[in-house]
Every structure is written in structure tokens, then in C-alpha cells.
C-alpha positions in Angstrom: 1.9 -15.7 -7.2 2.1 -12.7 -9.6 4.5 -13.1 -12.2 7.5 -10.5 -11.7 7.8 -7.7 -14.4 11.0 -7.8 -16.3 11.1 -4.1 -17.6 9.6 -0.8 -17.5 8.4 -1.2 -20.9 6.7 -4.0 -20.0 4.0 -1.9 -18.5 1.2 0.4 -19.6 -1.5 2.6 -18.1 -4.4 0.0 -17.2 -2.7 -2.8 -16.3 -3.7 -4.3 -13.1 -2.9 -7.1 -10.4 -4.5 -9.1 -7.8 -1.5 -9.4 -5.3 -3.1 -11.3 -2.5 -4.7 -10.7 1.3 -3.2 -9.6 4.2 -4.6 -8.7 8.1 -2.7 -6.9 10.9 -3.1 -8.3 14.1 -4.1 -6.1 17.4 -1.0 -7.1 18.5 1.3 -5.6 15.7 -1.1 -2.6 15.3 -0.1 -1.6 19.1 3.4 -2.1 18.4 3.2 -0.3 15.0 1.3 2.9 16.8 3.9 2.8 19.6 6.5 3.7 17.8 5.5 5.3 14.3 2.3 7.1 15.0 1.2 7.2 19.1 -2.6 8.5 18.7 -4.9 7.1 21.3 -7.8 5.7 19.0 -4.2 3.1 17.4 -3.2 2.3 20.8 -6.3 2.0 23.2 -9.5 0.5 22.5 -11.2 1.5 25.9 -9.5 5.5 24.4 -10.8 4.7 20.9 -14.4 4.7 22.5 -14.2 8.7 22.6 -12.9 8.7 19.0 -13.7 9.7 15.5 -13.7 6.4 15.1 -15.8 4.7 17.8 -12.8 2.0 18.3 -9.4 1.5 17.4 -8.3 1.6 14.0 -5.1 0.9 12.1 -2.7 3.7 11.3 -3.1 4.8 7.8 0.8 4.8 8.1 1.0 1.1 9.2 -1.8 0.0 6.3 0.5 2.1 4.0 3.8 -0.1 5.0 1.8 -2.9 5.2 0.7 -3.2 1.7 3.6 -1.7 0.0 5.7 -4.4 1.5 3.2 -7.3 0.7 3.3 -5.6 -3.2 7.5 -5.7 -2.7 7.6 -8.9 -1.3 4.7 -10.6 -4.5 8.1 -10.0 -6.6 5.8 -7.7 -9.1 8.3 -4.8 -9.3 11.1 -5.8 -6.6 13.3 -7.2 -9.7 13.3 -3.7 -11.4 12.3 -1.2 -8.9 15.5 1.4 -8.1 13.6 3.6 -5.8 10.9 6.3 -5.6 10.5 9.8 -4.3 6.4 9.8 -3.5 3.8 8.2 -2.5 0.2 10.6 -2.2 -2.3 8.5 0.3 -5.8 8.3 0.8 -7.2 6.4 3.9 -10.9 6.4 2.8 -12.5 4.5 5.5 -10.9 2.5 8.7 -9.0 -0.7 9.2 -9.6 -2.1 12.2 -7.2 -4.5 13.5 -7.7 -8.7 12.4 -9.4 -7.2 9.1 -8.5 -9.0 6.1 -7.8 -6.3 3.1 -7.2 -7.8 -0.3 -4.9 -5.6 -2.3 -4.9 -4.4 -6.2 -1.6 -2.9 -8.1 -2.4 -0.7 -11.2 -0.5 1.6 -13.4 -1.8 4.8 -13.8 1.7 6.3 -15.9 4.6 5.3 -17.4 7.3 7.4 -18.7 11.2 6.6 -19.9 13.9 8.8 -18.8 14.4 11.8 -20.6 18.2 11.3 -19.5 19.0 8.4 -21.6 19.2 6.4 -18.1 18.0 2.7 -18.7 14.6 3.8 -16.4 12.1 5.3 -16.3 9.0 6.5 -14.1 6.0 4.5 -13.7 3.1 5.6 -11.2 1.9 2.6 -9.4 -1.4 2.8 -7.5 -2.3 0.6 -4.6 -5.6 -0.1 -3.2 -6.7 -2.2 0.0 -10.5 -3.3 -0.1 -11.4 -4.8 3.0 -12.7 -8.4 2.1 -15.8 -8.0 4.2 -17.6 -5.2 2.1 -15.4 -4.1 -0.5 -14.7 -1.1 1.0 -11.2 0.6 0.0 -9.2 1.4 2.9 -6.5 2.4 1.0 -5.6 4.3 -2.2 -1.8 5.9 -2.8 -0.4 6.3 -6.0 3.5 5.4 -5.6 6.3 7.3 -7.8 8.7 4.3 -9.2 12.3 4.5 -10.7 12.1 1.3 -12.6 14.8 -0.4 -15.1 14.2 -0.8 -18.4 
């Protein structure tokens, strides 16, 4: 378990964290793509043949929620976090479903409010290596409102 952060001044640009492993079973994937992003090569893996892909893959969309709320639910930032208004994704290379990804939090930015607010921004990136080979499967930097 990754001790929680306290403060928005307890962070700097650099600073990184191991939050853990997680998979997505076929089962949830299907369910995920039903509702939030319905493309053939998420939903059917006879489809997937005739894909980009060769199989079915993960939604970017689902890996996204997926490792955001693993990094939420680690405690890191869930003490002090107030909301955010982006999140810019990169899905490098597929997920396929069962796939164990380990995931990394590092802080690319932090800035205090100009407002006098008791926050401030910090830019969080997240990256998903699957276990396997190392291979990032995902990198988004995340836009934080954090307390100070």
C-alpha cells in the first residue's frame, strides 16, 4: 500500500509510485464495451479476427477507468483530490482481456492557485505496462485540483 499524500506541496515534478497490478477479465471487458464503447474487435472475438487488431482488445476507455480507479482507490491522492478537468490519453499498444498491467503514478507539474484557494494543480501521469513484456498500454497525464 502506497502511503496517501497529505498536501499539494507535498509533491514535486519526478516523483513517482508503484501502485500495484490489475487485469480485466473477458467478462467485464464485454460488459464494459457494451455500454461505453460498442466496437466489434471489444465485443467479439470471432469479429476481432478481421481487426486492426487480430483479436479482441480492451477499450482504451475501460483501461483508462480501470487504472484511474485502482490509482483512487491506492488512497495516493483520494485524501486531497477536489476534482480535475482533463485527462490527454495515449493507448500505445493493446490490452487484451486477462492481461495483468502493473501501473506507475508520476508527477509531471505542480502549481498553487493563483487565487489564494488552499489548492493547487498538479499534473499526474499514469502508465499501464503490461507485466508480460513491459510494454506500456497506457499513458494519460491527468489535470488534479488538489488541497494544500
Amino acid at each position: 500500500m502506497t502511503d496517501p499524500i497529505r498536501s499539494l506541496d507535498d509533491l514535486a515534478p519526478g516523483q513517482g509510485w508503484d501502485i500495484g497490478t490489475l487485469s480485466l477479465p473477458l467478462e467485464e471487458v464485454v460488459a464494459f464495451a457494451s455500454r461505453y464503447d460498442p466496437q466489434f474487435f471489444h465485443l467479439d472475438p470471432e469479429a476481432a479476427r478481421d481487426s486492426l487488431f487480430g483479436e479482441l482488445v480492451v477499450s482504451g476507455l475501460h483501461t483508462l477507468s480501470a487504472v484511474f480507479g485502482h490509482v483512487m482507490r491506492s488512497g495516493l491522492i483520494s485524501g486531497i483530490s477536489v476534482g480535475g478537468n482533463q485527462i490527454d490519453s495515449r493507448w500505445p499498444a493493446p490490452l487484451r482481456p486477462d492481461e495483468e498491467i502493473a501501473i506507475r503514478v508520476e508527477v509531471d507539474e505542480v502549481r498553487p492557485s493563483r487565487s489564494g484557494r488552499p489548492l493547487g494543480i498538479a499534473k499526474l501521469r499514469y502508465t499501464a505496462r503490461r507485466v508480460a513484456d513491459g510494454v506500456v498500454v497506457l499513458d494519460a497525464v491527468g489535470t488534479h485540483f488538489l488541497r494544500r
